[in-house]
C-alpha positions in Angstrom: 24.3 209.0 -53.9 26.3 211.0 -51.4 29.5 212.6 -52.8 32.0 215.7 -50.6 30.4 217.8 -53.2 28.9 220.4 -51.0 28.9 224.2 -49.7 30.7 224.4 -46.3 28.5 226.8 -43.3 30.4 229.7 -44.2 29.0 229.4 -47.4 25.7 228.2 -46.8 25.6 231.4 -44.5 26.3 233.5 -47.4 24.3 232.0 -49.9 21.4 232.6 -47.4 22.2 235.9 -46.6 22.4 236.7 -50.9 19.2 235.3 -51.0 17.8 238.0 -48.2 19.7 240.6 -49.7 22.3 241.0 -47.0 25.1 240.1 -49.1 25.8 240.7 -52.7 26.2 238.3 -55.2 29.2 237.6 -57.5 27.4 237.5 -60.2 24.0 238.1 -61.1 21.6 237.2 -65.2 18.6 239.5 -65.0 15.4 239.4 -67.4 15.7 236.0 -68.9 13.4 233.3 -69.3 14.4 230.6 -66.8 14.0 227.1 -68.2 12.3 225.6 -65.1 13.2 221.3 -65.4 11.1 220.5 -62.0 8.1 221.7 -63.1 8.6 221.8 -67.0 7.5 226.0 -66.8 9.4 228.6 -68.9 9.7 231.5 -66.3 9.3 234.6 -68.0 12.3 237.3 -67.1 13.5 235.9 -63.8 16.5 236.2 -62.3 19.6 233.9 -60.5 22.1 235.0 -58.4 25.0 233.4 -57.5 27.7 233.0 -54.5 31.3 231.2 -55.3 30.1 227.9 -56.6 26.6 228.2 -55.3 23.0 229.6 -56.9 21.5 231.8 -54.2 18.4 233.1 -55.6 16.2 232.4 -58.5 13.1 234.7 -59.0 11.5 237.3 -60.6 12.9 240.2 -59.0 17.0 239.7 -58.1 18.0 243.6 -58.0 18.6 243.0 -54.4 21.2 240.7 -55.1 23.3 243.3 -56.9 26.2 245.2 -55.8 29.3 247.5 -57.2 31.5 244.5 -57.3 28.2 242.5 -59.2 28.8 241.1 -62.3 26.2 241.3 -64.1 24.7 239.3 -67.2 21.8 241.6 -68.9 19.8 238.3 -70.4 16.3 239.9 -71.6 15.5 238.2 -74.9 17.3 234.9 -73.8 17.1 231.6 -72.3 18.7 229.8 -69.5 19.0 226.6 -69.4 20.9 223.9 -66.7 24.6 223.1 -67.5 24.0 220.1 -69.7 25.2 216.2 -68.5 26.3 213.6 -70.7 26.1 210.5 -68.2 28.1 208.3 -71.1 30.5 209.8 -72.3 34.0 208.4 -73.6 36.6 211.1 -73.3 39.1 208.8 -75.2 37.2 208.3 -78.7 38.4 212.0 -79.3 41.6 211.0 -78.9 43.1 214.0 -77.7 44.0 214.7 -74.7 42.2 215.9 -71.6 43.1 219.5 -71.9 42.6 219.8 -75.6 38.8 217.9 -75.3 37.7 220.7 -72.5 38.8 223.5 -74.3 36.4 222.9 -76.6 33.6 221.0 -74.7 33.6 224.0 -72.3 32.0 226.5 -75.4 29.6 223.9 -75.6 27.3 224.5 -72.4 28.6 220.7 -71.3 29.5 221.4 -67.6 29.4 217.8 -66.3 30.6 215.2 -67.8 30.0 210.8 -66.5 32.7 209.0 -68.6 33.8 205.2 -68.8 37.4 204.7 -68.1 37.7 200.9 -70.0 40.4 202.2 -72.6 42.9 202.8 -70.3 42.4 199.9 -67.7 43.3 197.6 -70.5 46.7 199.6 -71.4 48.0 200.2 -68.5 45.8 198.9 -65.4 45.0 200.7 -62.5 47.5 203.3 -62.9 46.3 204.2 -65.9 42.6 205.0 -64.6 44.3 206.6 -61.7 46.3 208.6 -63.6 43.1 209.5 -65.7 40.9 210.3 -62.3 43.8 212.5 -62.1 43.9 214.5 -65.1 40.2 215.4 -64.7 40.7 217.1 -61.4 40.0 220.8 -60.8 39.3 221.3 -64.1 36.8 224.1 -65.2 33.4 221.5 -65.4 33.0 218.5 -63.4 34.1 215.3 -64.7 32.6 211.9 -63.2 33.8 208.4 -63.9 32.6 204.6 -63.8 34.6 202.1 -62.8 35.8 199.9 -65.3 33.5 196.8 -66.0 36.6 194.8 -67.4 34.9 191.4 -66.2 32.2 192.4 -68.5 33.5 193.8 -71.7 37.2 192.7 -71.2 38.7 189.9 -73.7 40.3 187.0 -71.4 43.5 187.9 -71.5 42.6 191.7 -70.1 40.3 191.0 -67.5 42.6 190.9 -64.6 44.3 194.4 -65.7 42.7 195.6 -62.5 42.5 193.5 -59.2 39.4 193.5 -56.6 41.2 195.7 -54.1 41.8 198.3 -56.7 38.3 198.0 -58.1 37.0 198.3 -54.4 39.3 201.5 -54.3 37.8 203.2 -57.3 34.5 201.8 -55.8 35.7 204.4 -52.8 36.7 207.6 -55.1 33.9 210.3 -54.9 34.5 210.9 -58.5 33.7 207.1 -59.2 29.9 207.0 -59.5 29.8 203.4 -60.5 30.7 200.6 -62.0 30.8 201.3 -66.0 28.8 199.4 -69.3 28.3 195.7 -68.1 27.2 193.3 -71.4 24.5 191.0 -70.8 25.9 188.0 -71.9 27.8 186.8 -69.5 25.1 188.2 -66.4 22.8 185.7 -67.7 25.2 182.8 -68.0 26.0 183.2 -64.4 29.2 185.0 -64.4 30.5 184.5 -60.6 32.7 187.1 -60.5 30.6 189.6 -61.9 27.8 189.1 -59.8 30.3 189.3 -56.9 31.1 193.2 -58.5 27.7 194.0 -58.9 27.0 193.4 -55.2 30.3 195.6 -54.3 29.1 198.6 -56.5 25.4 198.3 -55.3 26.8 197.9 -51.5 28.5 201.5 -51.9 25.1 202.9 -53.1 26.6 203.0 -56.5 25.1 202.7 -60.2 25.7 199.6 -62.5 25.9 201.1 -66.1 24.1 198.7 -68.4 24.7 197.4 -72.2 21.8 195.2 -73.1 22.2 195.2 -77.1 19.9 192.3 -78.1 18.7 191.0 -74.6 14.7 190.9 -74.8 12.5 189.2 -72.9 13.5 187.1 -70.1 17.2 187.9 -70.7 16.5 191.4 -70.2 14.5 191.3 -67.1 17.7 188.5 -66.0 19.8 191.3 -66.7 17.5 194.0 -64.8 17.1 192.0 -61.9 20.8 191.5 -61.5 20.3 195.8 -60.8 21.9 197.4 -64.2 19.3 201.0 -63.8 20.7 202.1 -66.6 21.1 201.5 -70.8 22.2 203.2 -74.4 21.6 200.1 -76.5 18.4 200.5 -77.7 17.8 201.6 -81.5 14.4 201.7 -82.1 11.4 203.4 -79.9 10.0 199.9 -79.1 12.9 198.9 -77.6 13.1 201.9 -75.2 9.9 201.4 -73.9 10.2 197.9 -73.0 13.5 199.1 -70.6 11.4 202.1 -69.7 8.8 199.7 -68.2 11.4 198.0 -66.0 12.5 200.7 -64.7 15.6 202.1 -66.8 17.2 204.8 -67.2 17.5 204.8 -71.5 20.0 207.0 -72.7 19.7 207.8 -76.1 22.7 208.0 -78.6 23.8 210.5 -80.7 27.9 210.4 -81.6 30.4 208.6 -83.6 29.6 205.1 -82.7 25.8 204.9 -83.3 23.0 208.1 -84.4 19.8 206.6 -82.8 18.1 209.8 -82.0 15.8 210.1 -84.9 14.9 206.1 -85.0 13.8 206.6 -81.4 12.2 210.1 -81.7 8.9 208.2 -82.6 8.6 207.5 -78.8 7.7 211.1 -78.2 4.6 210.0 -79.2 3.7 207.7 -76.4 1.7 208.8 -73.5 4.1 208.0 -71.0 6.9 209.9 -69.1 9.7 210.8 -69.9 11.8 211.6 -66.5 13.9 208.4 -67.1 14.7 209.1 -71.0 18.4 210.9 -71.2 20.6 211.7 -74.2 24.0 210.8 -74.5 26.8 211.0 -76.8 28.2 207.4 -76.6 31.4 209.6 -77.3 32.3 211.7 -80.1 35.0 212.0 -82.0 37.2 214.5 -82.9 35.7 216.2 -86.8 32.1 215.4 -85.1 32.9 217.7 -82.2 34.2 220.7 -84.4 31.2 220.6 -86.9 28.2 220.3 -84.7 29.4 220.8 -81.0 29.2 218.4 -77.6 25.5 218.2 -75.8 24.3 221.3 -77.2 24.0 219.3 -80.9 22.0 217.0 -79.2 19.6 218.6 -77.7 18.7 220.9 -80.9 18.6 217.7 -82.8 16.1 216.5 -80.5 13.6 219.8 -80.5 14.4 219.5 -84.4 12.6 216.2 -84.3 9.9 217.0 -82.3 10.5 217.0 -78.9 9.1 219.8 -76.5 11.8 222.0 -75.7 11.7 221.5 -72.5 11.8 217.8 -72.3 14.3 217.9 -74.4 16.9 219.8 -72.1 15.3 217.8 -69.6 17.1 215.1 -71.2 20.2 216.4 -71.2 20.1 217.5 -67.0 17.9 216.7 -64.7 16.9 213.2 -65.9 20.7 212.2 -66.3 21.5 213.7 -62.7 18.4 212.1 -61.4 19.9 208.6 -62.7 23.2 208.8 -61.0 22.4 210.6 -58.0 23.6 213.9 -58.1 20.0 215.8 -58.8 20.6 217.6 -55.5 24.1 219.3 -56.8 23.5 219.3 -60.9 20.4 219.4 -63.1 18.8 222.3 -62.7 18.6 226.2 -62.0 17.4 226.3 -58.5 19.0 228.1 -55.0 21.6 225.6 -53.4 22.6 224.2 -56.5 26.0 224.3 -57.8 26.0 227.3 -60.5 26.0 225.7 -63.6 23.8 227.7 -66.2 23.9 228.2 -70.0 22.5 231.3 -71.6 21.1 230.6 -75.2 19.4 232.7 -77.8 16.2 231.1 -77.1 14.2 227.5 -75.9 14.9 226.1 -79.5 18.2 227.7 -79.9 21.0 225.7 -78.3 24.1 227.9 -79.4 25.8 229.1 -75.6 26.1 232.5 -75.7 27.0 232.4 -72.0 28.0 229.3 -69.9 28.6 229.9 -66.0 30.2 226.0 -64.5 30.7 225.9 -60.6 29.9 229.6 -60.8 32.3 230.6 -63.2 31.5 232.6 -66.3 33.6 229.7 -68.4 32.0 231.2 -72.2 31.1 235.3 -73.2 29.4 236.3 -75.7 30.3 232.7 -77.2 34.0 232.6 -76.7 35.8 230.9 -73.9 36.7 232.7 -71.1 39.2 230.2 -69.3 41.8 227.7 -69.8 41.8 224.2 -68.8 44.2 223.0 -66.6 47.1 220.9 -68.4 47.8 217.5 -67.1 51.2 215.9 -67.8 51.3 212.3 -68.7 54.1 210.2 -66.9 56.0 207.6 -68.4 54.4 204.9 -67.8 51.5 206.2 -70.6 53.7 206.2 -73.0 55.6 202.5 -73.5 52.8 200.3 -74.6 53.4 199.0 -77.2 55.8 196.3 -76.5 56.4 193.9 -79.2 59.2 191.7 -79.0 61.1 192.4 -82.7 59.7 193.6 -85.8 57.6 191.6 -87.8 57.6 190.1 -91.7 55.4 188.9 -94.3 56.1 185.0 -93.2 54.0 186.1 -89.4 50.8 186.6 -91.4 50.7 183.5 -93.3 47.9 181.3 -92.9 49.3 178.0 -92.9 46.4 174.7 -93.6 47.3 171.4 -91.9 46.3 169.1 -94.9 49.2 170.5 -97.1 47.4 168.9 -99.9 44.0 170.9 -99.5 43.3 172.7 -102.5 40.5 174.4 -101.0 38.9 174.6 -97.4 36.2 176.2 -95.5 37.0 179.0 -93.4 35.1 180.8 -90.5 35.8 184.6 -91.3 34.0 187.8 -89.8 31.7 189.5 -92.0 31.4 193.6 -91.8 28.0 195.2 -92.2 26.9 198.3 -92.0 27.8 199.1 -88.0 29.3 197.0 -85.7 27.7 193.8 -85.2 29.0 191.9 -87.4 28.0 188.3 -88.1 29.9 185.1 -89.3 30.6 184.1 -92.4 31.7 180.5 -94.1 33.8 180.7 -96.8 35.5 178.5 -99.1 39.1 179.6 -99.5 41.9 178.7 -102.0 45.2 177.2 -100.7 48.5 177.3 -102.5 51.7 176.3 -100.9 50.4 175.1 -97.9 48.6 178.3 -97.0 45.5 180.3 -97.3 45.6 182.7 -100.6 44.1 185.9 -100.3 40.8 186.9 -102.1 40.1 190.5 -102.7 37.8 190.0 -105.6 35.7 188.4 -103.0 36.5 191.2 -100.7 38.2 188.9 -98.5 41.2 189.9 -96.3 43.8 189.1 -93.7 42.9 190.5 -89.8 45.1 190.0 -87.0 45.3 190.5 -83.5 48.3 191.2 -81.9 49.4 191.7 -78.3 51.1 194.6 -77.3 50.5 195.0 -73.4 52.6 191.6 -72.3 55.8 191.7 -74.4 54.9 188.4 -76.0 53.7 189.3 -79.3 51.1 186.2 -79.6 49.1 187.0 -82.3 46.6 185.3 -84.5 45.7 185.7 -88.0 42.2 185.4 -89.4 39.9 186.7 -92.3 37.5 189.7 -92.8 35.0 189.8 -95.4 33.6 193.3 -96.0 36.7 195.7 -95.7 36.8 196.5 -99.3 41.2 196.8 -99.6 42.1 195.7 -102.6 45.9 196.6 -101.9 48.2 197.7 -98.9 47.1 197.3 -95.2 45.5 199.8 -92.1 46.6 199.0 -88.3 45.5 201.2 -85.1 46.4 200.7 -81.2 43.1 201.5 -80.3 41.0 198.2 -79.9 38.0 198.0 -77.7 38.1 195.8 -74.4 42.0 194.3 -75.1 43.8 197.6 -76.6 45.5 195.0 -79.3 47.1 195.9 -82.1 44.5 195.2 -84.7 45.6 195.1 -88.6 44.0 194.4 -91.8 45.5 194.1 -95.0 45.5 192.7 -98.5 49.5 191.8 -98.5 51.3 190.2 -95.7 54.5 192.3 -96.6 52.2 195.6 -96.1 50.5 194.4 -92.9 54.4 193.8 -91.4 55.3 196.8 -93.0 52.3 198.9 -91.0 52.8 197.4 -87.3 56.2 198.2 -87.3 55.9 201.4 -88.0 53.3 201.2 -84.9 55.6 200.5 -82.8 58.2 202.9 -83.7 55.5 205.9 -83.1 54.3 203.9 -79.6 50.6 203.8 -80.9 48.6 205.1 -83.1 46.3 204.4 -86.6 48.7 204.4 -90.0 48.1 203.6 -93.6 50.5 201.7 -95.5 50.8 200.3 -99.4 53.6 200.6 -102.1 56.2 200.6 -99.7 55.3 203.6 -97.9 53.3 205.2 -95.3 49.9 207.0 -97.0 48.6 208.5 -93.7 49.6 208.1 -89.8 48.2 209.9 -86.5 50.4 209.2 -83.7 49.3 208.4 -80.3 51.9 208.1 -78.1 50.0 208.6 -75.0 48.6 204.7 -73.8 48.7 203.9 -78.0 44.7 205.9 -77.1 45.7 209.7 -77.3 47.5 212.0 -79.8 49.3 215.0 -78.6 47.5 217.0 -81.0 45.2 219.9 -81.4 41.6 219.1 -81.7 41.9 220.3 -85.7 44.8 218.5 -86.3 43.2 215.1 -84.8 40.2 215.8 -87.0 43.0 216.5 -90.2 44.7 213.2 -89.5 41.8 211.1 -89.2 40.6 212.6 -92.7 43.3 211.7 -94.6 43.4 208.0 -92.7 40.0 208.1 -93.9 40.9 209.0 -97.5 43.9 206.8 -97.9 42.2 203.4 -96.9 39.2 204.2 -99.1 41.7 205.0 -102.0 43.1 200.9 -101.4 39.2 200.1 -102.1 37.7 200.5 -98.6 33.9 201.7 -98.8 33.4 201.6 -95.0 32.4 204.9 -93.9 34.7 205.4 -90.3 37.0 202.7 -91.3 39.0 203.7 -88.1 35.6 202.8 -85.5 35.3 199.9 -87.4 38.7 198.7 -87.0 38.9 199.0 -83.4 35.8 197.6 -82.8 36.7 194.4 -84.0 37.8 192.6 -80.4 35.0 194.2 -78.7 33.0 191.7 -76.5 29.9 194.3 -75.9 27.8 193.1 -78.9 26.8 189.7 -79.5 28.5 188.5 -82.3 32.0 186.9 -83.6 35.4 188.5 -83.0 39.2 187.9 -83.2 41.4 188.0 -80.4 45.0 186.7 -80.0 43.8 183.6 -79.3 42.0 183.0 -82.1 38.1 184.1 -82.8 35.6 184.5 -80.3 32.1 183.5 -80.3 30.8 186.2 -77.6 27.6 184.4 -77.1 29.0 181.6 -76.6 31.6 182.4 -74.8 33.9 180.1 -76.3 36.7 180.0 -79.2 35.7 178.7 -82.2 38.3 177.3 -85.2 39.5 179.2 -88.0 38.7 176.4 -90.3 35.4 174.4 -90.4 
């Protein structure tokens, strides 16, 4: 994949001349052991030099590269490894903002970065993702992007957010490197209009990003062939070899959403290769971040399991960068490629003493070094949540045709353990015309609600499995339609918690006894909080705490909240239309 990436012949001239020793080089590590990801060697006390952005020399001997205006990083004792890559990332599930998620990716030895851009399309379109592509420019790593798949993962209503001329013009940014996580479902019903995408992302020499949970078979060679390289779905070893054999690119997850690593790490038994095995975080959220790091936690976590070291790192660089193309920028420590280097105690010791990004010395001794650069949202990011008038108990009733029903069967969604949820038929109590609730049963009220168009359609269903036995928990951040999505165990409560949504313009609060228990803002797309990194993490703990002191047992009640509209795994989900049968396709009724 070709990207404007590149030294110009000024300094190409100098890198050579570095090399030859008839320039100096701005800086210069002497006497580690360089992690070699080509060959899979550990070189013992080499040397790199480097010129602006550029490596010029790597070998045993680089005292000709020194000068009096050298800096110089004395590494004997140490490792160095490639900048690490996560190739699928999702900047948003921090939930802070782009300044505040470097600052502390930065002291992670992270120095490039391939991130889906979904949350935003849905919110606010094209201008959102724009905006986005903006905030992650000249910053102190490299940031990537895919294109967002909303045909693919996008509820009905949201799939237009982003016309074919401005997915052709993403297509077109150098910073675009794809077209993001496509589900499987509707490839192998046919989709039209999908297909139609896939042809315009392959036609620009550009990656389609797969999402293949529970394709097998058939269905997942369908959804191969239709050329998805790429996938993070799979949860056990078995299932990485199978996409492995087709070709794949298998990323393996380790964050927030899903921690797959160690019920995969059986496969580094097999006698295969490993080139096209990666490790990504799937994103990470704010408290994960703080306690355990970015990429680096990763790839400890994998040596800690039994990986070789150096496959391992290779993991985490050159098999990522070989994936989307950029192998001859990123991915390893060799002249002519950009400067990105982490220094770390030793091959099994992941902790960045030093990290050099684009030839910058970013992290000393540990401690960052630089600053990101401050983006500033406009307007437009931050009215989104645009509900019509407040709302009151009577919107969440559940009202049952037959008036004289004293009980019916209801189609509700039933939580498990992670997200894919399954379907449940229940028989419900009705009283006065409408459905009573059932917390003994652990049965609850969910709704959908629209806050993109202005109309406020919403529908009201039922949730088995949220464990509230009083008050009611609503957040802005939905996956694939950015709804409002609320759950509750009073009608008065749920009313209660959305309007206070809407005064704060997005956001996740707690609500029971007439008051608010816990709230973290996010006035920024209803996504991102205009909070530190600690605070975030503070917020989401006490959200945490307040919904499990209603009755909720769910361990990231928040995730599991949001995930609720997503159309990536197969399985039933509520929209504002009503609930949603994603392997089907198709609506299905409330009442059976």
């Amino acid at each position: 994949m070709n990207t404007k990436i590149a030294p110009t012949a000024s300094q190409i001239r100098s890198l050579v001349n570095v090399a030859l020793g008839k320039e100096k080089a701005d800086l210069t590590i002497i006497g580690g052991d360089l992690v070699n990801v080509y060959t899979g060697e550990v070189l013992k006390g080499w040397g790199v030099a480097t010129k602006g952005e550029w490596i010029a020399y790597a070998g045993e001997d680089a005292a000709h590269t020194i000068g009096p205006e050298t800096t110089v990083i004395e590494a004997s004792g140490k490792t160095l490894i490639p900048g690490l890559i996560d190739g699928h990332a999702h900047l948003l599930h921090t939930h802070a903002t782009i300044h505040e998620f470097l600052k502390h990716v930065i002291t992670t030895g992270t120095t490039t970065i391939v991130t889906e851009m979904l949350d935003f399309a849905f919110t606010v379109g094209y201008a959102g993702v724009a905006d986005f592509l903006e905030s992650v420019k000249d910053q102190p790593i490299k940031v990537f992007a895919t294109a967002p798949s909303t045909l693919a993962n996008g509820q009905v209503e949201y799939r237009d957010s982003i016309s074919t001329e401005e997915f052709d013009s993403l297509l077109a940014n150098e910073r675009v490197l794809g077209l993001g996580e496509s589900n499987w479902v509707p490839v192998t019903r046919g989709d039209e209009p999908l297909m139609d995408l896939f042809a315009r992302t392959l036609g620009q020499g550009k990656r389609l990003e797969g999402h293949s949970a529970g394709a097998k078979g058939n269905k997942l060679a369908a959804f191969v062939a239709s050329g998805n390289s790429s996938d993070h779905e799979p949860i056990a070893s078995r299932e990485v070899l199978e996409r492995l054999r087709l070709g794949m690119h298998v990323l393996i997850r380790e964050g927030d959403v899903r921690h797959d690593l160690e019920a995969i790490a059986a496969i580094k038994d097999e006698p295969i290769d490993f080139r096209r095995l990666a490790l990504t975080t799937d994103g990470m959220g704010a408290a994960h971040m703080l306690a355990h790091g970015f990429m680096d936690s990763l790839v400890r976590k994998a040596i800690e399991l039994g990986f070789e070291p150096v496959t391992a790192i290779q993991m985490a660089t050159l098999n990522v960068a070989e994936h989307f193309g950029l192998d001859s920028i990123v991915g390893g420590i060799a002249p002519g490629k950009q400067a990105d280097i982490v220094v770390v105690p030793n091959i099994r010791d992941i902790t960045p003493v030093h990290v050099i990004s684009k030839g910058q010395q970013v992290v000393e001794k540990g401690l960052r070094t630089v600053e990101p650069r401050t983006h500033i949202y406009p307007d437009f990011m931050r009215k989104t949540v645009r509900l019509p008038r407040d709302l009151t108990a009577e919107d969440f009733k559940i009202t049952v045709k037959d008036s004289g029903a004293g009980e019916v069967t209801v189609r509700a969604i039933d939580l498990g353990a992670d997200i894919a949820n399954k379907e449940a038929l229940l028989p419900m109590k009705v009283a006065n015309g409408s459905l009573e609730l059932d917390t003994k049963r652990d049965i609850i009220k969910l709704a959908a609600i629209d806050r993109i168009h202005g109309t406020g359609k919403m529908f009201v269903g039922l949730v088995r499995g949220f464990g509230l036995k009083s008050g009611a928990f609503a957040a802005t951040a939905s996956w694939d339609a950015s709804n409002i999505l609320v759950v509750g165990a009073s009608e008065a409560d749920m009313a209660a918690v959305v309007n206070r949504i809407r005064e704060l313009q997005g956001g996740s609060v707690v609500f029971a006894n007439g008051k608010v228990l816990a709230e973290l803002p996010m006035p920024i797309s209803g996504q991102t909080a205009e909070l530190s990194m600690e605070e975030i993490a503070g917020k989401f703990q006490q959200i945490q705490s307040s919904v499990e002191s209603l009755g909720c047992g769910l361990d990231y009640a928040h995730l599991m909240l949001n995930t609720l509209t997503t159309t990536i795994v197969p399985s039933i989900r509520i929209s504002t239309d009503g609930l949603l049968d994603i392997k089907s396709g198709k609506r299905v009724d409330l009442f059976v």
